[in-house]
PDB file of N, CA, C and O in Angstrom:
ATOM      1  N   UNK A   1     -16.695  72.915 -49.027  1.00  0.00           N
ATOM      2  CA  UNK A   1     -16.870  71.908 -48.007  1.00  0.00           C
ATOM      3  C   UNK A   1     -18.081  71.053 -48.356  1.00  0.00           C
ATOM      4  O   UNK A   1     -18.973  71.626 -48.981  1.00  0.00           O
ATOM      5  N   UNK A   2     -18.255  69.727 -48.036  1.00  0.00           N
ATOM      6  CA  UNK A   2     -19.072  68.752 -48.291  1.00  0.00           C
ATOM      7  C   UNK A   2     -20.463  69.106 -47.273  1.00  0.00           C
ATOM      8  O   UNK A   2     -20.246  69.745 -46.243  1.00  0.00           O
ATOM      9  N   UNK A   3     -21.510  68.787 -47.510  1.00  0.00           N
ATOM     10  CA  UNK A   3     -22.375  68.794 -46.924  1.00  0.00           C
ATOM     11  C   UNK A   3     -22.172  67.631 -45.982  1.00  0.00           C
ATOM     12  O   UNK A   3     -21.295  66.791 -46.182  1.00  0.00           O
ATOM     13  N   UNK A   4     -23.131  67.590 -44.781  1.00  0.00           N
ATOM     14  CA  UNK A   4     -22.234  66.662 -43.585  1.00  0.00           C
ATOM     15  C   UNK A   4     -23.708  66.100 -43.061  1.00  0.00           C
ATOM     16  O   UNK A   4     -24.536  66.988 -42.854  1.00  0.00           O
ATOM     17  N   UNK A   5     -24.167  64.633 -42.804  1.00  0.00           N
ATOM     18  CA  UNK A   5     -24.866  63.894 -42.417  1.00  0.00           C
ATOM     19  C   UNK A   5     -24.940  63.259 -41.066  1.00  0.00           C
ATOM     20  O   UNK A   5     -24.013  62.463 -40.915  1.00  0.00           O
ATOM     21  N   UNK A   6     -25.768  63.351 -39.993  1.00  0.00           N
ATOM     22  CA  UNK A   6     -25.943  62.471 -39.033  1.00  0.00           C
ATOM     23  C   UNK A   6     -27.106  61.598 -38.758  1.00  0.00           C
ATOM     24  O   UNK A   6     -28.155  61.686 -39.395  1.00  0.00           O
ATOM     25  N   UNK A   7     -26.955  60.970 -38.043  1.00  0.00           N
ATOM     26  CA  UNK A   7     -28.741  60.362 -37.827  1.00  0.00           C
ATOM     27  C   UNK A   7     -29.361  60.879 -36.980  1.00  0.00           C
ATOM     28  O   UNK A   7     -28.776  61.579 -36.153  1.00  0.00           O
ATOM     29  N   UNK A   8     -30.580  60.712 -36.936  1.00  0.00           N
ATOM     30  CA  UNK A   8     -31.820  61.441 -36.585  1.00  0.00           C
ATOM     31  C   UNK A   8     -31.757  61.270 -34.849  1.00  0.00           C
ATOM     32  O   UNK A   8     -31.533  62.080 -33.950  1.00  0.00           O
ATOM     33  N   UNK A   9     -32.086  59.733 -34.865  1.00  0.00           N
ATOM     34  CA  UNK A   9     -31.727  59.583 -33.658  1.00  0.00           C
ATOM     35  C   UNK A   9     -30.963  58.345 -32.668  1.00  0.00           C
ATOM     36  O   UNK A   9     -31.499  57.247 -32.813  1.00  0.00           O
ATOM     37  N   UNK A  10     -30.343  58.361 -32.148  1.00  0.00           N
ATOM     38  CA  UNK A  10     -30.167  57.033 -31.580  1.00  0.00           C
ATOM     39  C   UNK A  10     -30.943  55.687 -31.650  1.00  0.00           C
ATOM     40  O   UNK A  10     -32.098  55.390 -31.343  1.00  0.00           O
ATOM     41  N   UNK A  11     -29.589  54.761 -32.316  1.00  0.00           N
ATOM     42  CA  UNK A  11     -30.167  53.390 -32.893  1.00  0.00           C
ATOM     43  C   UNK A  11     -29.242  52.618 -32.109  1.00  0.00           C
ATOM     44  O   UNK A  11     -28.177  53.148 -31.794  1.00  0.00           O
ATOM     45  N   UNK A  12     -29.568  51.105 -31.646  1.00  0.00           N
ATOM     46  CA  UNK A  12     -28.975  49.915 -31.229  1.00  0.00           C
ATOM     47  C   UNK A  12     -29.541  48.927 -31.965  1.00  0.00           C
ATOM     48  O   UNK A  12     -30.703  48.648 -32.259  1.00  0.00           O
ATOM     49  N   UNK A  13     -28.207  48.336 -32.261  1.00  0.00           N
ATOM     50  CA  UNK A  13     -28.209  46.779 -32.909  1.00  0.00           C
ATOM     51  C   UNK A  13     -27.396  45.476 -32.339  1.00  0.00           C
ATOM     52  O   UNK A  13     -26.312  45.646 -31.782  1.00  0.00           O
ATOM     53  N   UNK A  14     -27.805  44.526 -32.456  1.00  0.00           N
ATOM     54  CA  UNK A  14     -27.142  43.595 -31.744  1.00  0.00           C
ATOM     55  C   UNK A  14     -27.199  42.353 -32.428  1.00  0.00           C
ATOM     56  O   UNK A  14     -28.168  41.841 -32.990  1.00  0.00           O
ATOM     57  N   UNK A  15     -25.820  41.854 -32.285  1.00  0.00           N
ATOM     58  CA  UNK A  15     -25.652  40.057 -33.142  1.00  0.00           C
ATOM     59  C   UNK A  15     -25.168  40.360 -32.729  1.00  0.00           C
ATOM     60  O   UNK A  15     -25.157  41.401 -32.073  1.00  0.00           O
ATOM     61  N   UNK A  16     -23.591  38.591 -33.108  1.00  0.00           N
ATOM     62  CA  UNK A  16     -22.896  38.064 -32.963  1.00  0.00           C
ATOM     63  C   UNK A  16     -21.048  38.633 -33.852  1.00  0.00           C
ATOM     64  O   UNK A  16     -20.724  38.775 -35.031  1.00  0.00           O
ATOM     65  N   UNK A  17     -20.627  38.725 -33.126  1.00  0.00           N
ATOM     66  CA  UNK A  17     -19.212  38.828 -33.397  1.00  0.00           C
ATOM     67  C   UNK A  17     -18.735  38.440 -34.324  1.00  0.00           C
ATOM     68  O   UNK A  17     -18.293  37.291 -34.293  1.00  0.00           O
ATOM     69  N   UNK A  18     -18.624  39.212 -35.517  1.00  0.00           N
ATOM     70  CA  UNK A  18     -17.791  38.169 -36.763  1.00  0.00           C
ATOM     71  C   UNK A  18     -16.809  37.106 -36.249  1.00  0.00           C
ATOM     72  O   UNK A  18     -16.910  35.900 -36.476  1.00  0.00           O
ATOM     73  N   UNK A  19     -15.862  37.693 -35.540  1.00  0.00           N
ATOM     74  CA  UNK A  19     -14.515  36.585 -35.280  1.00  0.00           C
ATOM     75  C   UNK A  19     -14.524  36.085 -33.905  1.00  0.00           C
ATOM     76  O   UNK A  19     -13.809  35.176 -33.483  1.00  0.00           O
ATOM     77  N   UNK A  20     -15.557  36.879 -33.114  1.00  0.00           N
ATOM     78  CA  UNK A  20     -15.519  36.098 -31.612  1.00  0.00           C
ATOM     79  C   UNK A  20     -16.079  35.059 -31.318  1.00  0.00           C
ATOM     80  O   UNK A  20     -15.829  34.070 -30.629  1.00  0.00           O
ATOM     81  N   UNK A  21     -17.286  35.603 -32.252  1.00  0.00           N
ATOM     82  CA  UNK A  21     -18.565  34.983 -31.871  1.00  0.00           C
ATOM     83  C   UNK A  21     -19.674  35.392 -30.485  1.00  0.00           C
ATOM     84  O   UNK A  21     -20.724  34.974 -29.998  1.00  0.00           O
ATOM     85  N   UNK A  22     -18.835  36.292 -30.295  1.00  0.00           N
ATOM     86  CA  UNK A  22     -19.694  36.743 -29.039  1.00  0.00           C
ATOM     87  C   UNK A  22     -20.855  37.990 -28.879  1.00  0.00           C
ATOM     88  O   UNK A  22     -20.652  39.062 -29.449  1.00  0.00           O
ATOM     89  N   UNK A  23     -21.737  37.834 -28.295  1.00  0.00           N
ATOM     90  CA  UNK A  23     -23.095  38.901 -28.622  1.00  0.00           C
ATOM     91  C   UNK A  23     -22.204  40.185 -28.301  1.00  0.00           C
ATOM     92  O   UNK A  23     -21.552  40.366 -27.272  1.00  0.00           O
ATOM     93  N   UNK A  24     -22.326  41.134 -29.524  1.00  0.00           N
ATOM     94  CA  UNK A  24     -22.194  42.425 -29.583  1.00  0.00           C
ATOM     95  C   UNK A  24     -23.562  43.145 -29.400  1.00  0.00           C
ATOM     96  O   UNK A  24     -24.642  42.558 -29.464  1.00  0.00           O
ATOM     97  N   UNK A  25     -23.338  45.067 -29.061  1.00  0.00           N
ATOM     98  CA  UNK A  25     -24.280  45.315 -29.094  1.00  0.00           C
ATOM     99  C   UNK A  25     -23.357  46.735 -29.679  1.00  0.00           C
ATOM    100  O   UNK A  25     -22.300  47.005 -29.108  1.00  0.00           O
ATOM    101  N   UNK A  26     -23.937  47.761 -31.067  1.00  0.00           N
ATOM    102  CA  UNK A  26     -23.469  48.879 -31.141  1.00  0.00           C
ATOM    103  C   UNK A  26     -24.578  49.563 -31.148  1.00  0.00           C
ATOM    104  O   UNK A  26     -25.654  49.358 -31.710  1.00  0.00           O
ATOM    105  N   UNK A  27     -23.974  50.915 -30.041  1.00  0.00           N
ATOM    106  CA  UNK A  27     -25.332  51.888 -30.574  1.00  0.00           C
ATOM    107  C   UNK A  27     -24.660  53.431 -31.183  1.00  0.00           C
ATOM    108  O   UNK A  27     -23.583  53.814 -30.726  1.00  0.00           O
ATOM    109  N   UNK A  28     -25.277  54.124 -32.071  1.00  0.00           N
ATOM    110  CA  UNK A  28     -25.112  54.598 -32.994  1.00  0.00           C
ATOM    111  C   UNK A  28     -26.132  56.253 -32.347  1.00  0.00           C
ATOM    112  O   UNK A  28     -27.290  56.444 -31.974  1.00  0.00           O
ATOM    113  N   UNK A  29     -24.801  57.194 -32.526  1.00  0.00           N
ATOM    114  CA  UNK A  29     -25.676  58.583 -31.173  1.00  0.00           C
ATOM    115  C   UNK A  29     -25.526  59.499 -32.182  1.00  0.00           C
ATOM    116  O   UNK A  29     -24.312  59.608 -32.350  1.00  0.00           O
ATOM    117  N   UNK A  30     -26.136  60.244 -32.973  1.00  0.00           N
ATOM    118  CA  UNK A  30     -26.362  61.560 -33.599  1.00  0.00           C
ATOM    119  C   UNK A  30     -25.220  62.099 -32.768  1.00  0.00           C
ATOM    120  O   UNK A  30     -24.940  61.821 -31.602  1.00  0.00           O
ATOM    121  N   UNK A  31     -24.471  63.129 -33.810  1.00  0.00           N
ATOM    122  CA  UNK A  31     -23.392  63.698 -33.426  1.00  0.00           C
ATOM    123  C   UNK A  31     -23.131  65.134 -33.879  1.00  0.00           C
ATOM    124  O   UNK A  31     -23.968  65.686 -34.593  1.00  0.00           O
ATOM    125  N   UNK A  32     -22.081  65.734 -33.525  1.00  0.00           N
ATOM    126  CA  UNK A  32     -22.439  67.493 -33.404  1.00  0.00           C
ATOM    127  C   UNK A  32     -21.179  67.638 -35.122  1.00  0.00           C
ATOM    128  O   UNK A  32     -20.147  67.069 -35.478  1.00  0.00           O
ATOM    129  N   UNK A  33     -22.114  68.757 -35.722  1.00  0.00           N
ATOM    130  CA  UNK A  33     -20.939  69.260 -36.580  1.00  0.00           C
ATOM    131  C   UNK A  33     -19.971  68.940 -36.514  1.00  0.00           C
ATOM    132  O   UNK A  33     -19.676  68.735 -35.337  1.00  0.00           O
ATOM    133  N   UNK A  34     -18.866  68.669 -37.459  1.00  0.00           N
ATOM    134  CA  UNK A  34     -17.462  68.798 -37.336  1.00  0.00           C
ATOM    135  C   UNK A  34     -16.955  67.621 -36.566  1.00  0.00           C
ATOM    136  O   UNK A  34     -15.774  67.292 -36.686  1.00  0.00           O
ATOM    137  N   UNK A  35     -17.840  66.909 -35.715  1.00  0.00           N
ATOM    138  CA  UNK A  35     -17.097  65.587 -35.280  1.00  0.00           C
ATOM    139  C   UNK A  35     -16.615  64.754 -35.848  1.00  0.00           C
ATOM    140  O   UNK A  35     -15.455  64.400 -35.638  1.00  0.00           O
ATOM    141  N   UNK A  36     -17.426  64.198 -36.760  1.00  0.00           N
ATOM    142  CA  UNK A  36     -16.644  63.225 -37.357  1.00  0.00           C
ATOM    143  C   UNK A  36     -17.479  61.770 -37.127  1.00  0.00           C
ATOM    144  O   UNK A  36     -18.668  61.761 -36.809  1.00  0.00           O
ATOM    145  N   UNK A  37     -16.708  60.582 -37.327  1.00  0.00           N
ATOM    146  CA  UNK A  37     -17.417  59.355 -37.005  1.00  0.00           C
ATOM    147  C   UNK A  37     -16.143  58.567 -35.888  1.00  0.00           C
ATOM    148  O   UNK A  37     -15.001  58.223 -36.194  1.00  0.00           O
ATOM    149  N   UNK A  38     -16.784  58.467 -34.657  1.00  0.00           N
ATOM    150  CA  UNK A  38     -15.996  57.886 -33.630  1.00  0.00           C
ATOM    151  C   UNK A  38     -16.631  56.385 -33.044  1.00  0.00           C
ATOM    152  O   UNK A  38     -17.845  56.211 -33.151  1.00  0.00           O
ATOM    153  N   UNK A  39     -15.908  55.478 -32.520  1.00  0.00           N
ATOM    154  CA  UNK A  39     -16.183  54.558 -31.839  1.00  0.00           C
ATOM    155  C   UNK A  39     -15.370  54.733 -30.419  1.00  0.00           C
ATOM    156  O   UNK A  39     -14.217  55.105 -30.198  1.00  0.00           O
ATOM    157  N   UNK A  40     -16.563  54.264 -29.439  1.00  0.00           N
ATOM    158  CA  UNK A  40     -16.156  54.442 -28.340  1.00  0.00           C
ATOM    159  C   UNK A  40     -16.656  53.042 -27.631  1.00  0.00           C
ATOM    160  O   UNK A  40     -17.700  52.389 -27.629  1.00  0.00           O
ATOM    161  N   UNK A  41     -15.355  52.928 -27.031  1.00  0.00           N
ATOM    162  CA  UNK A  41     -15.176  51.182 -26.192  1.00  0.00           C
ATOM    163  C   UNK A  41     -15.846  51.352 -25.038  1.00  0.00           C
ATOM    164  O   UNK A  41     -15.274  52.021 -24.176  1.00  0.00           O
ATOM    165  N   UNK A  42     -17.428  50.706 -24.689  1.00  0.00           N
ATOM    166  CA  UNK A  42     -17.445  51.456 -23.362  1.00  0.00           C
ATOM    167  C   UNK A  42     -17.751  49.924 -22.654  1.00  0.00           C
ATOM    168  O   UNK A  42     -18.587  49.879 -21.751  1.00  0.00           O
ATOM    169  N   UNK A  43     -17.213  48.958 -22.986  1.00  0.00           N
ATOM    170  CA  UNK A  43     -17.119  47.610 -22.124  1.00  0.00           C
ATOM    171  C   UNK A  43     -15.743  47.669 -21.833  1.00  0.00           C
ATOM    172  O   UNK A  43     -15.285  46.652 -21.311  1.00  0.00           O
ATOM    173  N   UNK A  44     -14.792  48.813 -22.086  1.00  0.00           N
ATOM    174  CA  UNK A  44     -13.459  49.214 -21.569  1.00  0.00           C
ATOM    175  C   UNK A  44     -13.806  50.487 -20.054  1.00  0.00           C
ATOM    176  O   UNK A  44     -14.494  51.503 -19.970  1.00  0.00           O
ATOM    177  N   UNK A  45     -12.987  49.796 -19.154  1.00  0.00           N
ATOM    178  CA  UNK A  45     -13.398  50.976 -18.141  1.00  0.00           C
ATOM    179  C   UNK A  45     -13.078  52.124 -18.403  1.00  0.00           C
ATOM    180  O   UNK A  45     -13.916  52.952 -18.045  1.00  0.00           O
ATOM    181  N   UNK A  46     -11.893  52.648 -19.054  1.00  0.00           N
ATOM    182  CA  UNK A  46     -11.667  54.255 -19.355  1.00  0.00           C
ATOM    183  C   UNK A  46     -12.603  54.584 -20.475  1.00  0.00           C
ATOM    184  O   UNK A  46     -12.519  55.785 -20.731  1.00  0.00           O
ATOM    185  N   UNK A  47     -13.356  54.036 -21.143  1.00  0.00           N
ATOM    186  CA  UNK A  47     -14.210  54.757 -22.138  1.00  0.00           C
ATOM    187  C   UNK A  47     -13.446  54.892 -23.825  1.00  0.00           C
ATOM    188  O   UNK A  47     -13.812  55.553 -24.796  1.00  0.00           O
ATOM    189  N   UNK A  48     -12.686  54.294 -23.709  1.00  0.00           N
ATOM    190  CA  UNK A  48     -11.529  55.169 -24.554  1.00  0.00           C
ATOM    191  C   UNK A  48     -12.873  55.805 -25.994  1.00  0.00           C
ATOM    192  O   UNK A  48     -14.086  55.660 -26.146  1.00  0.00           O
ATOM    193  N   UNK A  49     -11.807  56.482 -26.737  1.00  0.00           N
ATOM    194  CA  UNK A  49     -12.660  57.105 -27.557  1.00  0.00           C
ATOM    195  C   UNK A  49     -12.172  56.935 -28.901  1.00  0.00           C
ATOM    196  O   UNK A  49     -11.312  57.788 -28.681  1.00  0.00           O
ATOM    197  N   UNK A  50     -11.911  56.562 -30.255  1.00  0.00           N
ATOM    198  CA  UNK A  50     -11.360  55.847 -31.357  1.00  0.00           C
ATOM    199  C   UNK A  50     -11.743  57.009 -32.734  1.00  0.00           C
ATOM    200  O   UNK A  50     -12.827  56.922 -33.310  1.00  0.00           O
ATOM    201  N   UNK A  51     -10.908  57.850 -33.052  1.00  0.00           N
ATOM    202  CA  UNK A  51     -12.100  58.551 -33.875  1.00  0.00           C
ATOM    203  C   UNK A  51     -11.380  57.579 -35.285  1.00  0.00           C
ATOM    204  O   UNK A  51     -10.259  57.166 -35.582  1.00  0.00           O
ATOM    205  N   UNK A  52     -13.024  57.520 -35.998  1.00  0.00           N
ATOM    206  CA  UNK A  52     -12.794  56.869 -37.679  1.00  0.00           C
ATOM    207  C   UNK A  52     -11.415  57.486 -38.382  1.00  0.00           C
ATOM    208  O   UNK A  52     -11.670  58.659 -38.656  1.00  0.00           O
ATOM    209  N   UNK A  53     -10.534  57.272 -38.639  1.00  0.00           N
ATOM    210  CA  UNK A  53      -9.655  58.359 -39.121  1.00  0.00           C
ATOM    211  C   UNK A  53      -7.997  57.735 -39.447  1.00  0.00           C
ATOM    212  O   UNK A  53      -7.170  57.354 -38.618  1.00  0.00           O
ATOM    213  N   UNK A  54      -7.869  57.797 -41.065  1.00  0.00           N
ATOM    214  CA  UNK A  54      -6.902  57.376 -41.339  1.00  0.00           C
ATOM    215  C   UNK A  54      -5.310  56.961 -40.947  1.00  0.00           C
ATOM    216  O   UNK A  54      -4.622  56.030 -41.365  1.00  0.00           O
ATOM    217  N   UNK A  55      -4.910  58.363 -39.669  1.00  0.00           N
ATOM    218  CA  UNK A  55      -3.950  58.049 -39.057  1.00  0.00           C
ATOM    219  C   UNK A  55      -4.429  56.902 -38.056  1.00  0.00           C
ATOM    220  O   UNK A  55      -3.485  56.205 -37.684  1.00  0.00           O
ATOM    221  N   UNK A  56      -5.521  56.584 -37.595  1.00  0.00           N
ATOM    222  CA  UNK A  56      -5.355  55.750 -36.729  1.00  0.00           C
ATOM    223  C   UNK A  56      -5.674  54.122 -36.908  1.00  0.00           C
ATOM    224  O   UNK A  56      -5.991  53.270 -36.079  1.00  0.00           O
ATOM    225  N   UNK A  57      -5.460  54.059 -38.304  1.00  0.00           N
ATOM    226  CA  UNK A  57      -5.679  52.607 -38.847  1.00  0.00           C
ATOM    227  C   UNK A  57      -4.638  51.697 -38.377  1.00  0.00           C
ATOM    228  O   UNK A  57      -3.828  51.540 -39.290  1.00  0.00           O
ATOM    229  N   UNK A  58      -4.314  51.022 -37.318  1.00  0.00           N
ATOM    230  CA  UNK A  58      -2.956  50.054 -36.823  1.00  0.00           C
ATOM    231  C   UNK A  58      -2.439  48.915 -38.027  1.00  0.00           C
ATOM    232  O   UNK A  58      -1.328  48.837 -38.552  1.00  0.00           O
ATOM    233  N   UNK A  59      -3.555  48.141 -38.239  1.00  0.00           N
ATOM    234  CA  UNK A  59      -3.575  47.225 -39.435  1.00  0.00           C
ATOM    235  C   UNK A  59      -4.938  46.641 -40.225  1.00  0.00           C
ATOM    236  O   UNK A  59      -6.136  46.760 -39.965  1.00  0.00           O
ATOM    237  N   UNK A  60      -4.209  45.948 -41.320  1.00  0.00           N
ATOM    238  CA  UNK A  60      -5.251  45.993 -42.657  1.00  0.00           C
ATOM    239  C   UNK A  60      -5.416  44.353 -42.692  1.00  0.00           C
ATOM    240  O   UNK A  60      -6.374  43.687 -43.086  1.00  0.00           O
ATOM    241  N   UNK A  61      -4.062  43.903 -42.106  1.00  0.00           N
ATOM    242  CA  UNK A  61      -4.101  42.070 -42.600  1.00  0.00           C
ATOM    243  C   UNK A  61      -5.124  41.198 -42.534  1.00  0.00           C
ATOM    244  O   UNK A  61      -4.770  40.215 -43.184  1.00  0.00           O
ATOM    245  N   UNK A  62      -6.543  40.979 -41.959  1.00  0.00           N
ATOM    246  CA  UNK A  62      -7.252  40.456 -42.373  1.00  0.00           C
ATOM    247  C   UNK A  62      -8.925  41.040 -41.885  1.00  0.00           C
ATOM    248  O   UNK A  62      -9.960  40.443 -41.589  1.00  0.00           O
ATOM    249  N   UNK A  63      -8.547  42.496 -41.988  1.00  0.00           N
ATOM    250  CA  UNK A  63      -9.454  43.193 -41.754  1.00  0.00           C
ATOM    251  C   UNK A  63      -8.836  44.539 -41.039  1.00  0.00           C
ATOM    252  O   UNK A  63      -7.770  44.613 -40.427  1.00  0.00           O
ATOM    253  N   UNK A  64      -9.733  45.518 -41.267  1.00  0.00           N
ATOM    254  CA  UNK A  64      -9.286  47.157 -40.681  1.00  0.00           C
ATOM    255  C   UNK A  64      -9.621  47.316 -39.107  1.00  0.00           C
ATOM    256  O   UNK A  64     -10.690  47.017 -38.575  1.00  0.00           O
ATOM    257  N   UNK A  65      -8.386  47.896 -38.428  1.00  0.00           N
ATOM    258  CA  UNK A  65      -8.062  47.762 -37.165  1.00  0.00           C
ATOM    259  C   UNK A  65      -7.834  49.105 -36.633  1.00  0.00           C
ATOM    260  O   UNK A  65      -6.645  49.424 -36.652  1.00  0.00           O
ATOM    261  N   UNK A  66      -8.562  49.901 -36.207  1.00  0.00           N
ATOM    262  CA  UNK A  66      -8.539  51.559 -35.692  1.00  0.00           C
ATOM    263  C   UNK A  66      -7.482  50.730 -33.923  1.00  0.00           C
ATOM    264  O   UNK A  66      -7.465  49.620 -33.389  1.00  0.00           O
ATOM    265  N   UNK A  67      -7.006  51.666 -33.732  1.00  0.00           N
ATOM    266  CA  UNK A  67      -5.967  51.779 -32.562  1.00  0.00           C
ATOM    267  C   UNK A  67      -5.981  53.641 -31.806  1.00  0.00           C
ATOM    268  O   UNK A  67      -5.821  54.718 -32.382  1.00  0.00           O
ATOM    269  N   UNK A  68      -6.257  53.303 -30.266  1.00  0.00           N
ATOM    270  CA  UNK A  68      -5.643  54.466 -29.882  1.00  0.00           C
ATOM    271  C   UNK A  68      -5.403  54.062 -28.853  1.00  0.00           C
ATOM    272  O   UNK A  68      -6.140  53.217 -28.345  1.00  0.00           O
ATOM    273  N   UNK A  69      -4.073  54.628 -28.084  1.00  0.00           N
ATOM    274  CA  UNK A  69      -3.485  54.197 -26.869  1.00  0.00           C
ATOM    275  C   UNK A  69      -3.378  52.798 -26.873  1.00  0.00           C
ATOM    276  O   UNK A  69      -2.621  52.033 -27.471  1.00  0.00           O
ATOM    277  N   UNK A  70      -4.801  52.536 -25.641  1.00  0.00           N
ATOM    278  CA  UNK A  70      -4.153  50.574 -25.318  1.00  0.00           C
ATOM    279  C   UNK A  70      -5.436  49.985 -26.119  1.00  0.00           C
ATOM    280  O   UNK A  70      -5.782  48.811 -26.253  1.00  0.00           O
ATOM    281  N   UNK A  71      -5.977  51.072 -26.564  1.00  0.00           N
ATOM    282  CA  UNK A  71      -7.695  49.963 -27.477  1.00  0.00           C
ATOM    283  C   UNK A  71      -7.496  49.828 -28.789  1.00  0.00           C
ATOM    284  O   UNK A  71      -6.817  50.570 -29.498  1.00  0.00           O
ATOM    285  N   UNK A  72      -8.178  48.738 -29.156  1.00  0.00           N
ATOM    286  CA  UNK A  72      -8.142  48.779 -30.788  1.00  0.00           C
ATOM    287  C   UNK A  72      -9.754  48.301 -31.030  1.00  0.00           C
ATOM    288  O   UNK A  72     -10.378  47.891 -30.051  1.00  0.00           O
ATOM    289  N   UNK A  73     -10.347  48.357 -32.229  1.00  0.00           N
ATOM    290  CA  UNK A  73     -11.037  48.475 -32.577  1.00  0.00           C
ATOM    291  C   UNK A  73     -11.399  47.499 -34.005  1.00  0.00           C
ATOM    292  O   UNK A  73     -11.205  47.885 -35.157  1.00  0.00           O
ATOM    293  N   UNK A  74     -11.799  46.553 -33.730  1.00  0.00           N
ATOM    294  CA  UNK A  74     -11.522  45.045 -34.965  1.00  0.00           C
ATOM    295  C   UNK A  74     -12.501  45.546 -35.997  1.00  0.00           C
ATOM    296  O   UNK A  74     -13.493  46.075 -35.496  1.00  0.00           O
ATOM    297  N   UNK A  75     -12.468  45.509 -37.306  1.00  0.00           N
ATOM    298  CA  UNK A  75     -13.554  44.788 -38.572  1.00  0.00           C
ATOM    299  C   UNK A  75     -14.204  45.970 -38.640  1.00  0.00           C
ATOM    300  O   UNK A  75     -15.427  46.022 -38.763  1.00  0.00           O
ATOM    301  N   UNK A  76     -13.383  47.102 -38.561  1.00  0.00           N
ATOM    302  CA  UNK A  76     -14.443  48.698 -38.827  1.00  0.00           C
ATOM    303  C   UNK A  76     -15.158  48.770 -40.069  1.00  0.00           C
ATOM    304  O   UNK A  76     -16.315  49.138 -40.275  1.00  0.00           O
ATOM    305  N   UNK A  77     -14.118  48.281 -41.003  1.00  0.00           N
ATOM    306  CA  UNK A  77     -14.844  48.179 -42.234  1.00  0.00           C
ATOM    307  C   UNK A  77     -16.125  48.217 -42.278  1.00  0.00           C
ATOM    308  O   UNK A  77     -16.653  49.328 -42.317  1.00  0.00           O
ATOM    309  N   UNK A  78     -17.074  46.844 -42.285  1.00  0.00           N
ATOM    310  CA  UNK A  78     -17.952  46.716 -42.177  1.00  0.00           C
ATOM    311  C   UNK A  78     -18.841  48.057 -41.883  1.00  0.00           C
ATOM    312  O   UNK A  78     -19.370  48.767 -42.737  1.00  0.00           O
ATOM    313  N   UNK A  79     -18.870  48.209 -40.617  1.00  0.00           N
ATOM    314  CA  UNK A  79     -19.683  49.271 -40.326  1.00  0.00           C
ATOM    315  C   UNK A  79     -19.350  50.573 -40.907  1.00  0.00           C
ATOM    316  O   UNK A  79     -20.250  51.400 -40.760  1.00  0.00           O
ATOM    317  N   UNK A  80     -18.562  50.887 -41.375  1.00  0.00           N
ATOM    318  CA  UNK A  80     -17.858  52.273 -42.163  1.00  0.00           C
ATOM    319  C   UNK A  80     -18.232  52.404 -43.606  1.00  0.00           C
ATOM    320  O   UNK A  80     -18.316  53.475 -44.208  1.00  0.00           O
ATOM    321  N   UNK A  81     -18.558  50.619 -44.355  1.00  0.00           N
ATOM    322  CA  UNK A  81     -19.556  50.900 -45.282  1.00  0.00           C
ATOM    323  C   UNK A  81     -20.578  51.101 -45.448  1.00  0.00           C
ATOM    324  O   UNK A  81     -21.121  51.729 -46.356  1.00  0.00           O
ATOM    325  N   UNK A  82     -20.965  50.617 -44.629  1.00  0.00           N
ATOM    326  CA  UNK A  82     -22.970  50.629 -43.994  1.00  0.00           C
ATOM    327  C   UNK A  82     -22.953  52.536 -43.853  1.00  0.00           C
ATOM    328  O   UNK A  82     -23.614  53.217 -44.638  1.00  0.00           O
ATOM    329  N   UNK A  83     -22.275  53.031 -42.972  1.00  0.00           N
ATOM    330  CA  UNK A  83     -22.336  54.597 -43.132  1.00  0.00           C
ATOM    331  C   UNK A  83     -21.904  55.191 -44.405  1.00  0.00           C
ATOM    332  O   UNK A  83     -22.729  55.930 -44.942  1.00  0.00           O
ATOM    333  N   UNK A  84     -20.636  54.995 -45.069  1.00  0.00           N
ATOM    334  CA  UNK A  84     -20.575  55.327 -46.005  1.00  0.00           C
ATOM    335  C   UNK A  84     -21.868  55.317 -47.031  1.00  0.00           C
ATOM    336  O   UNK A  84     -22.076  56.398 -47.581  1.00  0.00           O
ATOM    337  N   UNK A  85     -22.746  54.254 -47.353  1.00  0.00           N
ATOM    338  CA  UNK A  85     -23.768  53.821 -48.178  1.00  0.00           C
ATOM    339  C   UNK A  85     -24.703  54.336 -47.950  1.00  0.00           C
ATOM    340  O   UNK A  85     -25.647  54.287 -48.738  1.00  0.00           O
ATOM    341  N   UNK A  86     -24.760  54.976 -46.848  1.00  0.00           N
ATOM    342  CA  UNK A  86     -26.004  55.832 -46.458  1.00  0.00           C
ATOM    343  C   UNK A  86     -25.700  57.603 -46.456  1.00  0.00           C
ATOM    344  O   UNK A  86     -26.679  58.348 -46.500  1.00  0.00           O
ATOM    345  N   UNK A  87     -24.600  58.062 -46.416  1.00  0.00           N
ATOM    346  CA  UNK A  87     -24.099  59.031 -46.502  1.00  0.00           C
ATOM    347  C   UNK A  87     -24.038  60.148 -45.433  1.00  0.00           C
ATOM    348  O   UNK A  87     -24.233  61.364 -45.428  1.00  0.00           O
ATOM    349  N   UNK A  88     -23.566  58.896 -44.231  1.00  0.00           N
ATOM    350  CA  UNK A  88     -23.217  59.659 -42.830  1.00  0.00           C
ATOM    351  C   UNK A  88     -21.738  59.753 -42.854  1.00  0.00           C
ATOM    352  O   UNK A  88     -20.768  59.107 -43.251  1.00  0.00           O
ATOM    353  N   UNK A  89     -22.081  61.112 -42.107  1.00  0.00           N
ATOM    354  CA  UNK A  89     -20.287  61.367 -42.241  1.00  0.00           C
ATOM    355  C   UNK A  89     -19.993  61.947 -40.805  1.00  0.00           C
ATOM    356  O   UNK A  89     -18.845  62.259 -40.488  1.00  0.00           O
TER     357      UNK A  89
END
């Protein structure tokens, strides 16, 4: 098994929307063993919860699109290399 990385501690960042243009804000929560890397919609009222994860890629066409239930999740890429490059998993 791979050795497994989180961050230390809770980080927030904030710009502008690649394709919206609209002020984003992600924050980034140290996470338990075995989780994994998840995004969670929480300007969605149910919270939904998105984990990083190959079955749940919807589409690729002009950028990577995580899907669960009724949420999707635009331009993961990006941020999935930024972790990748640092060697959070």
């Amino acid at each position: 098994m791979l050795n497994q990385k989180t961050i230390s501690k809770k980080i927030m960042i904030s710009g502008i929307g690649v394709h919206t243009g609209s002020k984003t804000t992600m924050t980034f929560i140290p996470s338990e063993p075995n989780r994994g890397i998840e995004f969670v919609r929480v300007d969605l009222p149910s919270q939904p919860v998105i984990k990083a994860d190959i079955e749940n890629v919807i589409n690729t066409e002009r950028g990577t699109i995580l899907g669960g239930g009724e949420s999707k999740m635009h331009t993961v890429e990006h941020v999935m290399a930024a972790l990748w490059a640092f060697g959070i998993t």
